[in-house]
Each structure stands twice: as structure tokens, then as C-alpha cells.
C-alpha positions as CSV (number, residue, x, y, z in Angstrom):
1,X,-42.6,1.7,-205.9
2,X,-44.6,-1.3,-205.3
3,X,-46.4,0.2,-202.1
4,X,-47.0,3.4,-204.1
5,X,-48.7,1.1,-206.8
6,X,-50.6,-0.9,-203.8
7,X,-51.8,2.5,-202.7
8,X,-53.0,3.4,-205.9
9,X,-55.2,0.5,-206.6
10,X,-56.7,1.3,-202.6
11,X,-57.4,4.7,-203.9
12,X,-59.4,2.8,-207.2
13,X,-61.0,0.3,-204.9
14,X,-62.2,3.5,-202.6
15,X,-63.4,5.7,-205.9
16,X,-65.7,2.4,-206.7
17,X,-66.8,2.1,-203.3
18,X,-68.2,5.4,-203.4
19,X,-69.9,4.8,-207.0
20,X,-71.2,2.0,-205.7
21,X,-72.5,3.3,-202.3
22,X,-74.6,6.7,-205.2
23,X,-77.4,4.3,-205.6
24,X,-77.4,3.9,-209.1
25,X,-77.1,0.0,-208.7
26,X,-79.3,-2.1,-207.4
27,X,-79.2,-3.6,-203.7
28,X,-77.6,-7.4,-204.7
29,X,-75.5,-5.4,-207.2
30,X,-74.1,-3.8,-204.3
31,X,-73.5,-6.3,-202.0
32,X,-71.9,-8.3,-204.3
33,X,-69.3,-5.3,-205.6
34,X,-68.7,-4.5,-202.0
35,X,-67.9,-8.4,-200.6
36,X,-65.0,-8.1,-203.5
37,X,-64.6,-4.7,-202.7
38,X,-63.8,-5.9,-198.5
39,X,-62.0,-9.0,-200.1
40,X,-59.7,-7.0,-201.9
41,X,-58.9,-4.3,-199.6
42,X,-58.1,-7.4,-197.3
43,X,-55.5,-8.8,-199.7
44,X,-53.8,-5.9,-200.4
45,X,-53.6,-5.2,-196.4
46,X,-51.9,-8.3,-196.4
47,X,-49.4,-7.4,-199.3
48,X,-48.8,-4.3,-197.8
49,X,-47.6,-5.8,-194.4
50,X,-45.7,-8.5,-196.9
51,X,-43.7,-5.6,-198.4
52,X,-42.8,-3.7,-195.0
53,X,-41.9,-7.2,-193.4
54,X,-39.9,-7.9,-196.4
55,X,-38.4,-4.7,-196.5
56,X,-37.4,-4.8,-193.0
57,X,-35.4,-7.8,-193.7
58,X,-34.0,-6.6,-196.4
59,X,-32.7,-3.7,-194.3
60,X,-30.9,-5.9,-191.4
């Protein structure tokens, strides 16, 4: 469940990527949405792996 809810939240973070990317904000709006956009997707790349590892463990 938990790496069906961490894909879920990727699937949000990628739906406001793309609102941001329409141009209807302006350019430091942007860059600012899309550093915590990258800072977030980098988290939960490192939860996912977290999870697997864990759940490899958990399997031996």
C-alpha cells in the first residue's frame, strides 16, 4: 500500500508540473514551484528505495 500511495503523490507532483510548465504563472513563480517540485520527487525516490530495501529484508 505504501508504494501505491508514494506513486500516487508522483502522479500529483507530475499533474502540477505540467500546470506549471502552461504558462499561466510567471517565470520566478515557476522556478520556485519546480525547485520543490525536483526536491520532492527526490525524497520520495528515496522513500521508495527505503520501502523496497526494507521490504527485501523483511522477506529474508
Amino acid at each position: 500500500p505504501l508504494l501505491r500511495q508514494l506513486a500516487a503523490i508522483g502522479n500529483n507532483l507530475n499533474q502540477t508540473a505540467r500546470k506549471v510548465n502552461s504558462g499561466q504563472w510567471s517565470s520566478g513563480d515557476r522556478v520556485q514551484v519546480v525547485a520543490a517540485l525536483m526536491a520532492i520527487g527526490d525524497e520520495l525516490r528515496r522513500l521508495r528505495l527505503a520501502v523496497r530495501e526494507q521490504g527485501a529484508r523483511d522477506d529474508s
